[in-house]
MARLO-381753 format. One record per residue: x, y, z of N, C-alpha, C, O in turn. Coordinates in steps of 0.1 Angstrom, whole numbers, padded with zeros to 4 digits, always signed. Layout:
BEGIN
XYZXYZXYZXYZ/...
//
This chain:
BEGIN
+0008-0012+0000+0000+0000+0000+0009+0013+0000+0006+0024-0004/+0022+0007+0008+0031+0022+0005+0030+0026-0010+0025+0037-0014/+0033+0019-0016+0035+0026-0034+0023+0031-0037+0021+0040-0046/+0015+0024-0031+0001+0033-0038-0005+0046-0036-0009+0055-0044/-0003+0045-0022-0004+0063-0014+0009+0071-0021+0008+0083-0021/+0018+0069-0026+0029+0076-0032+0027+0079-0044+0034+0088-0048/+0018+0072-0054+0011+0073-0060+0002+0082-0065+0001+0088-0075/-0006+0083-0050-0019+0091-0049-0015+0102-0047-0018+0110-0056/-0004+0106-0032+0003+0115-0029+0008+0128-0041+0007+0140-0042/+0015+0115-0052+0026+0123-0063+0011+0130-0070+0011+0143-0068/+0003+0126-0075-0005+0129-0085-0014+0140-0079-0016+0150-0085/-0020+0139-0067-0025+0151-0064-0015+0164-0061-0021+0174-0057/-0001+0164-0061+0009+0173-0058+0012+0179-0070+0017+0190-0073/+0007+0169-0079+0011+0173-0097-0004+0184-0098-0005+0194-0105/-0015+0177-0089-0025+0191-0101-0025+0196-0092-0037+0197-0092/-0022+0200-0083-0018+0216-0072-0007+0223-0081-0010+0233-0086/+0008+0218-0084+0010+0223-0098+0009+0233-0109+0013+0244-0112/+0001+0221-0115-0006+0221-0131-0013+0235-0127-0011+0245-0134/-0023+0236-0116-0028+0248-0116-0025+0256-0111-0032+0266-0108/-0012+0256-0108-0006+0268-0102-0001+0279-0117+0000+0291-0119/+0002+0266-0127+0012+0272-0140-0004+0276-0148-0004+0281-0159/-0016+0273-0143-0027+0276-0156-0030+0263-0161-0041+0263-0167/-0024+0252-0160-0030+0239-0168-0045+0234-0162-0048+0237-0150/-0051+0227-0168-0060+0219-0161-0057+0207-0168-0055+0206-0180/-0057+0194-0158-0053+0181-0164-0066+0179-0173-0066+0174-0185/-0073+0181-0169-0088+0173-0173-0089+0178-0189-0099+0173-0194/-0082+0187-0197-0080+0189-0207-0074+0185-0218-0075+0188-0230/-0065+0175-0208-0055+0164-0220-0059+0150-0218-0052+0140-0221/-0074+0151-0211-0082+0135-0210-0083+0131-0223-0088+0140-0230/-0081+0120-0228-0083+0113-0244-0098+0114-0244-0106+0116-0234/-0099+0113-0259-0112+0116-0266-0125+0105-0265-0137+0105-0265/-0113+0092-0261-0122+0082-0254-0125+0080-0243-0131+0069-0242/-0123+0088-0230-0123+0083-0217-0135+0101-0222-0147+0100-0218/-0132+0111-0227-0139+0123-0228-0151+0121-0232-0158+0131-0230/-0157+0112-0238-0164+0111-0249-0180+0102-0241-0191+0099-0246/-0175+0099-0227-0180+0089-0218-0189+0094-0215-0187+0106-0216/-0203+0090-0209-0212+0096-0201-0208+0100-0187-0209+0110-0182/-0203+0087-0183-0193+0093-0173-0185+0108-0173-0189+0119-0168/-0178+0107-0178-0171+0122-0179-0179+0134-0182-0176+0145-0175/-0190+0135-0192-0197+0148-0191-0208+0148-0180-0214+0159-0180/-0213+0140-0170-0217+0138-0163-0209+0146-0150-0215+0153-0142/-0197+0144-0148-0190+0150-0137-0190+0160-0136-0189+0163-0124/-0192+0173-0146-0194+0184-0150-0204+0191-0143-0203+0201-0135/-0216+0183-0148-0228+0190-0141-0231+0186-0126-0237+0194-0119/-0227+0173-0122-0230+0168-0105-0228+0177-0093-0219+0182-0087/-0243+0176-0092-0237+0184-0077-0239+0175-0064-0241+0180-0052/-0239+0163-0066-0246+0156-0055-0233+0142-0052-0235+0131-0047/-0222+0150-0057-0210+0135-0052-0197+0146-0050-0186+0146-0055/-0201+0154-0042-0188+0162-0036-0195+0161-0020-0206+0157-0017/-0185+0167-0012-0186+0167+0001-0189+0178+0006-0184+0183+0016/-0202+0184-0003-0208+0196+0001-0224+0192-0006-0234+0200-0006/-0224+0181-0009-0234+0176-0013-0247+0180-0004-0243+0183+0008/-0257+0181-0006-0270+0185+0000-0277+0176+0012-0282+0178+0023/-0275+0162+0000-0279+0151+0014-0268+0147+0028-0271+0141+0037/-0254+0156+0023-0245+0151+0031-0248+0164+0043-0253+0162+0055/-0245+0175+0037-0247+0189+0052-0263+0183+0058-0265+0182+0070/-0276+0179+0047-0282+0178+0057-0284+0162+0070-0289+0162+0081/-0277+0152+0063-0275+0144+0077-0266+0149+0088-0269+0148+0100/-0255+0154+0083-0248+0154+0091-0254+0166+0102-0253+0165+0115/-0259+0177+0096-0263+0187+0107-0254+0191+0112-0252+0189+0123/-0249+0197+0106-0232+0209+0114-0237+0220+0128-0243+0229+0124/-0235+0219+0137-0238+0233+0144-0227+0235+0150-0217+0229+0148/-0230+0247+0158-0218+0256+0166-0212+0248+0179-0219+0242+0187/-0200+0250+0180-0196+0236+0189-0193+0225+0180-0184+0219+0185/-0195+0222+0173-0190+0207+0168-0180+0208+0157-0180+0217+0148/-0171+0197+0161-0154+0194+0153-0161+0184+0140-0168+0175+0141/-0157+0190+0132-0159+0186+0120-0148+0181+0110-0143+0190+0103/-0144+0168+0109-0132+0158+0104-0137+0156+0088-0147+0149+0086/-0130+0162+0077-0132+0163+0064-0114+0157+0062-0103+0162+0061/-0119+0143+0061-0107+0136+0058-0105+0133+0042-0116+0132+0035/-0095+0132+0038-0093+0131+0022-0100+0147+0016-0108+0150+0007/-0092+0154+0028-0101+0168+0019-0099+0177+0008-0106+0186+0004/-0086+0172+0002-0083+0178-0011-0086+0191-0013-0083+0198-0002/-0091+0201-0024-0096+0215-0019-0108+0215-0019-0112+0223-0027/-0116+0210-0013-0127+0210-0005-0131+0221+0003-0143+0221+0005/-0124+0230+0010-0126+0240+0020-0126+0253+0010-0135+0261+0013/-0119+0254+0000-0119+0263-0011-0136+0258-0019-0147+0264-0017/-0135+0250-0025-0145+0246-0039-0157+0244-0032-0166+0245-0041/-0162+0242-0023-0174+0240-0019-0180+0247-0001-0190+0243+0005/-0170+0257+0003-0169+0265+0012-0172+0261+0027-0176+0267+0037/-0168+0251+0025-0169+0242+0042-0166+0251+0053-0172+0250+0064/-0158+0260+0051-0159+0270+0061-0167+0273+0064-0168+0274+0076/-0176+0277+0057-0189+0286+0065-0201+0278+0067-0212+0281+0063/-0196+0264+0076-0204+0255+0083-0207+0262+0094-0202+0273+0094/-0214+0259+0103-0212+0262+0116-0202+0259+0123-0195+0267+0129/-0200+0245+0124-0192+0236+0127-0180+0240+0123-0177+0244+0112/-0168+0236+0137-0154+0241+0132-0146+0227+0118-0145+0214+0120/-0143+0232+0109-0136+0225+0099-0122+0218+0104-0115+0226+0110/-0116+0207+0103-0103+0207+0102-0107+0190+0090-0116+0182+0090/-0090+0196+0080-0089+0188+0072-0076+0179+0069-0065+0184+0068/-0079+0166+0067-0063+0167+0064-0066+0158+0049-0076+0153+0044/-0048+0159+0046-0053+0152+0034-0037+0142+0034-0031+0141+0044/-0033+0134+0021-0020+0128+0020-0007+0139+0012+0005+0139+0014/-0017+0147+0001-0008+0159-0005-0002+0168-0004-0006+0176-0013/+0008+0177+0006+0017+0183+0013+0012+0198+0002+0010+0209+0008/+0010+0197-0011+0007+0206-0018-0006+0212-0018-0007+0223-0022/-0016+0203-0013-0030+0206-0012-0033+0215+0001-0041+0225+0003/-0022+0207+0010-0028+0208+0024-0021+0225+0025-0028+0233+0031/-0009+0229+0021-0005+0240+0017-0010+0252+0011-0011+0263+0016/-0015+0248-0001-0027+0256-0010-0040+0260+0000-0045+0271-0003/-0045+0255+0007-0061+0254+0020-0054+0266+0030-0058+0277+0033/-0042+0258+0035-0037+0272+0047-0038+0282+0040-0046+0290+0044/-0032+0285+0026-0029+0297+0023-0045+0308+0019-0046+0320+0022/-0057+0297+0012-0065+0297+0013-0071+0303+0025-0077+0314+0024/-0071+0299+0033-0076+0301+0042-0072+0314+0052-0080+0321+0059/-0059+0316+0050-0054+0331+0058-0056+0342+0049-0054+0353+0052/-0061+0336+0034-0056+0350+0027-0075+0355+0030-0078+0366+0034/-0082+0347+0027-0097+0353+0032-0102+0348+0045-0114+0345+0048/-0093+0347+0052-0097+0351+0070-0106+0339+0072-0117+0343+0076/-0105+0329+0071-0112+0317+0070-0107+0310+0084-0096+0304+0083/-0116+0310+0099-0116+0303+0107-0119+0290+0111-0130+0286+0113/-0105+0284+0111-0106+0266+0109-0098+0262+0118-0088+0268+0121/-0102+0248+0125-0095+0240+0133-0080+0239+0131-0072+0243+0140/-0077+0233+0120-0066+0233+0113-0068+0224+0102-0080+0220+0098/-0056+0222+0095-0058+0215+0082-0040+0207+0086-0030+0212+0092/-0040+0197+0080-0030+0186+0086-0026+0178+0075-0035+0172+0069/-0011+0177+0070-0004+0162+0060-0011+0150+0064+0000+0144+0066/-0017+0144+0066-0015+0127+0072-0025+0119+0067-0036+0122+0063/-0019+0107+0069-0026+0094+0061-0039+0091+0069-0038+0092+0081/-0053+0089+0064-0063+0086+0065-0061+0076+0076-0070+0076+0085/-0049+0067+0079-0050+0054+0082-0043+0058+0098-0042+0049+0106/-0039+0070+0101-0029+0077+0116-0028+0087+0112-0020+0092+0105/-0043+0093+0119-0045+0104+0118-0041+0110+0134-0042+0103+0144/-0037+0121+0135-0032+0133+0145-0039+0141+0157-0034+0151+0163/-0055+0134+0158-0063+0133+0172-0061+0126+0179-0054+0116+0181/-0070+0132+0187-0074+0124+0200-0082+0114+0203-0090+0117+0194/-0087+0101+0208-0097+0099+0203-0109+0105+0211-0108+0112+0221/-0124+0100+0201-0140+0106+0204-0136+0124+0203-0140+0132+0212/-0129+0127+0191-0122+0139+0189-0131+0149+0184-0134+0160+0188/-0136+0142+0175-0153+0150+0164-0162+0143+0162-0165+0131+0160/-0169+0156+0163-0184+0151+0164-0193+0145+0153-0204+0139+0153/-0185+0149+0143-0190+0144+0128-0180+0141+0120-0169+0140+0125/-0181+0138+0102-0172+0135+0095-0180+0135+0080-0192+0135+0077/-0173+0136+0075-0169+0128+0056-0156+0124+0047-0145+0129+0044/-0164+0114+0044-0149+0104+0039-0158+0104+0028-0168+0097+0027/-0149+0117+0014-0158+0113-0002-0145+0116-0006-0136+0123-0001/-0145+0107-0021-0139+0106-0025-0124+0104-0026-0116+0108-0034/-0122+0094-0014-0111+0087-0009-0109+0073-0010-0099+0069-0014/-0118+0066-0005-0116+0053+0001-0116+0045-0010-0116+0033-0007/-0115+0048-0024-0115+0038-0038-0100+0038-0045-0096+0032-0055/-0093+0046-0035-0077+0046-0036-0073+0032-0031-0065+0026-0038/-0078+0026-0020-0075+0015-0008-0072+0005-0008-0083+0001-0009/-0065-0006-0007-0072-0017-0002-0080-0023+0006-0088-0017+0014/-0079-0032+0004-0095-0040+0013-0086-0036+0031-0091-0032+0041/-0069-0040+0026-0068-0042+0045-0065-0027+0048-0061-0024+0059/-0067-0015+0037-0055-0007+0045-0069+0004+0047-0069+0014+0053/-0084-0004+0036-0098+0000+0046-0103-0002+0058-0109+0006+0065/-0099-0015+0061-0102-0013+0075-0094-0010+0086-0098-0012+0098/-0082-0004+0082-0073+0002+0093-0079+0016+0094-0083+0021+0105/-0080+0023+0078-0089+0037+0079-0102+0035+0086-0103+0042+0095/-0110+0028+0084-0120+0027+0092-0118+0025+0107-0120+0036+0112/-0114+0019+0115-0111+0019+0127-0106+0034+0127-0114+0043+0129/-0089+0039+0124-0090+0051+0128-0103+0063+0126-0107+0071+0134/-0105+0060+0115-0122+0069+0115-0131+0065+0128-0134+0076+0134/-0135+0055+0134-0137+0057+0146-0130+0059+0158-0136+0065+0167/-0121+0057+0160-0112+0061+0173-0116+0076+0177-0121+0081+0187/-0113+0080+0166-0112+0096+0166-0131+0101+0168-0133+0112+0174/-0137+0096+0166-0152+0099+0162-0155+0095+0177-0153+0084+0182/-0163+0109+0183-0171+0103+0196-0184+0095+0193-0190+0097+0183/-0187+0085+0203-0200+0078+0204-0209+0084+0194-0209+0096+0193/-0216+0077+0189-0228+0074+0181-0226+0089+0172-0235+0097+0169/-0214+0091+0169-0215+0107+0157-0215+0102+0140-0210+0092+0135/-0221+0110+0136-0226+0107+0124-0212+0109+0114-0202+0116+0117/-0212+0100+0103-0202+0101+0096-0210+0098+0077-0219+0092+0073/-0201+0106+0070-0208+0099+0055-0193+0098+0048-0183+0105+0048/-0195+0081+0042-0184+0075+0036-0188+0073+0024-0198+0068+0022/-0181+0077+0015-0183+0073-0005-0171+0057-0006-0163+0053+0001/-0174+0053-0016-0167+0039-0022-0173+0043-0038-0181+0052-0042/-0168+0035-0044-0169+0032-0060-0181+0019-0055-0180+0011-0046/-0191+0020-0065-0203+0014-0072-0201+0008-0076-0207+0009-0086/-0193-0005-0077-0189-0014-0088-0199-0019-0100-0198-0020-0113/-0210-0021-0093-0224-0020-0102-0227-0012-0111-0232-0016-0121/-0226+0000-0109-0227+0014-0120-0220+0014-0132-0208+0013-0133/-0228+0014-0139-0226+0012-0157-0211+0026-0161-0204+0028-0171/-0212+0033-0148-0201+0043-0151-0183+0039-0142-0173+0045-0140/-0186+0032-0139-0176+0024-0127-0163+0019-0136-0152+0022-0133/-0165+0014-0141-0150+0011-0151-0145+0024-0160-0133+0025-0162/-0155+0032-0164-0153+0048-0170-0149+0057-0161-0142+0066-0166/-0150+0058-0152-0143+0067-0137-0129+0057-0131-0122+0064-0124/-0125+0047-0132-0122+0039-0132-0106+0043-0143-0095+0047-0139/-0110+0042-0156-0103+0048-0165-0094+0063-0164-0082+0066-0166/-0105+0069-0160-0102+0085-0159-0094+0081-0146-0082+0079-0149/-0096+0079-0135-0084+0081-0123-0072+0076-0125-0063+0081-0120/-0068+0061-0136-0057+0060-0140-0048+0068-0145-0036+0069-0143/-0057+0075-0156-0053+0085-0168-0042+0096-0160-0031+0101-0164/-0048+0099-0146-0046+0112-0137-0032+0106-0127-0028+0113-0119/-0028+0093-0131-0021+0086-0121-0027+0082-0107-0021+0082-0096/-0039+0079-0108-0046+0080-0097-0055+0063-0094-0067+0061-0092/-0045+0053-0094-0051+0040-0098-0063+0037-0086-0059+0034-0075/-0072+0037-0087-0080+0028-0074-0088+0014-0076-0086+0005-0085/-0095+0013-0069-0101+0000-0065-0115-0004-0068-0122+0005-0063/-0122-0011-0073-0139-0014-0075-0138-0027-0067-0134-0037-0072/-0142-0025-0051-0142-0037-0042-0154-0043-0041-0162-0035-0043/-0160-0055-0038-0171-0061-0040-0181-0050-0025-0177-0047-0014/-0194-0047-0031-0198-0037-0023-0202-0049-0004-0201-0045+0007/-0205-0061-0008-0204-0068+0006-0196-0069+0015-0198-0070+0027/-0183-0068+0007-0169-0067+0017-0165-0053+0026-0161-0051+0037/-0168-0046+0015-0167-0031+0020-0176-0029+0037-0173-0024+0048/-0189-0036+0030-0201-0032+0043-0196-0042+0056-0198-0038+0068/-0191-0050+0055-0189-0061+0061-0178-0053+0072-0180-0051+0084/-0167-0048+0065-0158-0038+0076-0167-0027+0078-0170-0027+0090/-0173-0018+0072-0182-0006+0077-0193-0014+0092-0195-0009+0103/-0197-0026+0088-0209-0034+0101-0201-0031+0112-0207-0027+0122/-0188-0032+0114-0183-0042+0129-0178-0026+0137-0172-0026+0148/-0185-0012+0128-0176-0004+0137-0187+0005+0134-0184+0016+0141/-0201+0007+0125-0208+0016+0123-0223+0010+0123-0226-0002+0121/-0232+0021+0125-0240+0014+0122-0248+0025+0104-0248+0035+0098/-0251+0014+0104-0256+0021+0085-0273+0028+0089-0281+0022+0094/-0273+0039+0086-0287+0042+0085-0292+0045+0074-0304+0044+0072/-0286+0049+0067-0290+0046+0047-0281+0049+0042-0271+0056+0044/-0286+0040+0031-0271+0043+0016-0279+0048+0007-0290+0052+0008/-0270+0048-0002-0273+0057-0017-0264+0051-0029-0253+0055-0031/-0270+0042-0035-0259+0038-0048-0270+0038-0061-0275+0029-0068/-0269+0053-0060-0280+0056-0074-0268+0065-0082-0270+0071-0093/-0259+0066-0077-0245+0069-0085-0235+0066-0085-0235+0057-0076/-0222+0067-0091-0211+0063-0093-0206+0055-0079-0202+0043-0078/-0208+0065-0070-0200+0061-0059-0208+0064-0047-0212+0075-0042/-0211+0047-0041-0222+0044-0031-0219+0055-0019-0208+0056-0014/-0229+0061-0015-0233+0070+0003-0232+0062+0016-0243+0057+0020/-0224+0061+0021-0236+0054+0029-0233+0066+0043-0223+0074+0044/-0244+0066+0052-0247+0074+0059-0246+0067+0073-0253+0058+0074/-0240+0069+0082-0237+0061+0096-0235+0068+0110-0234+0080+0111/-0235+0059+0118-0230+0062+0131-0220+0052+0142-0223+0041+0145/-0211+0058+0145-0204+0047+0154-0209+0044+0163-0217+0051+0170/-0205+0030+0162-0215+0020+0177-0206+0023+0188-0208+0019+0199/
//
C-alpha cells in the first residue's frame, strides 16, 4: 500500500502544480475516456462532492462541533466548508493541497481547526475527537486491509454514536470502469471492491442508517456503535 499512497500522494501534488502554471489536467483526458457519459456527467453533479445537500443535511453541522473532512483535497476552497457552523479541520496525504487550504484560508480570513499532512489510516487526534465526518472521495484509492485500518482510525477519533458519510466506487454502476479509467489517466489508480466486503468492515464499527448507490459512488450514511 506504500506505493500506492505515493502514488496518490505524487499525482495530487502534480495538479496543485498544473494549476498553479494555468493547466488543467482534465483537458488532456483522451477523446475516449472524454467522450463517456461518465465524464460529461462530472461536469454537471452536484450531488458527489462533500458539500453535497444530502451530506450537510445528515450530518447537521452546528456551533460547537469538530468537524473531520478527511481526504479533503480543496474542498474548504470549492465548496466552502468554512462557513459551516461547525469548526472545519482537514487533512489530506498531498503536502501541496494541504498548503494551498492554509494559504486559502489566511488569505480570506477563514476560521478553521486546522488542516493537517497525514494518512487517513494515523490520523493526529485524540480519540472521540469529532463530532461528525466525511470520507468522499477517498476510500477507492485503498485496499481492502489498508480499509479497514482507515475505518477503525475513522472511529477512534469519532465520539459515540456521531454521524459520519463514507463514499466507495459502485462497482455496479454502468459508469464504474469509466471513472475507473479517468483516475488512472490522472495517475490516480483505485479499486472497484465487492460492495459486501466493503459493508462487512463498515458493520463491525458503524452502524448504516442509509445508503445511496444511485451513483457512481455508493453513500452510505452512519454512526459509530
Amino acid at each position: 500500500m506504500d506505493d500506492q499512497l505515493e502514488k496518490i500522494r505524487g499525482a495530487y501534488d502534480l495538479t496543485v502544480e498544473q494549476f498553479r502554471k494555468g493547466i488543467n489536467p482534465m483537458e488532456s483526458v483522451p477523446d475516449d475516456i472524454r467522450n463517456t457519459d461518465f465524464f460529461q456527467s462530472i461536469h454537471s453533479a452536484t450531488n458527489i462532492n462533500s458539500a453535497a445537500a444530502d451530506i450537510r443535511e445528515y450530518l447537521s453541522p452546528e456551533k460547537g462541533m469538530k468537524f473531520l473532512d478527511a481526504g479533503c483535497s480543496a474542498n474548504l476552497a470549492n465548496y466552502n466548508l468554512g462557513e459551516w457552523p461547525s469548526t472545519y479541520y482537514g487533512v489530506d496525504i498531498s503536502p501541496a493541497l494541504i498548503d494551498t487550504m492554509k494559504n486559502y484560508a489566511e488569505a480570506n480570513n477563514i476560521l478553521i481547526g486546522g488542516l493537517y499532512v497525514a494518512d487517513i489510516s494515523s490520523l493526529l487526534f485524540e480519540n472521540s475527537f469529532f463530532d461528525i465526518a466525511a470520507v468522499i472521495g477517498v476510500l477507492e484509492y485503498c485496499t481492502l486491509d489498508y480499509l479497514s485500518l482507515a475505518l477503525q482510525e475513522l472511529h477512534r477519533v469519532l465520539k459515540p454514536d456521531a454521524k459520519a458519510v463514507i463514499d466507495i466506487p459502485n462497482p455496479d454502476h454502468p459508469h464504474a470502469t469509466d471513472m475507473q479509467r479517468l483516475e488512472t489517466f490522472l495517475g490516480r489508480p483505485n479499486f472497484l471492491h465487492p460492495r459486501l466486503d466493503f459493508e462487512k468492515l463498515l458493520k463491525s464499527l458503524f452502524s448504516i442508517n442509509k445508503s445511496d448507490d444511485s451513483q457512481v459512488m455508493i453513500k452510505y450514511f452512519v454512526r459509530t456503535l
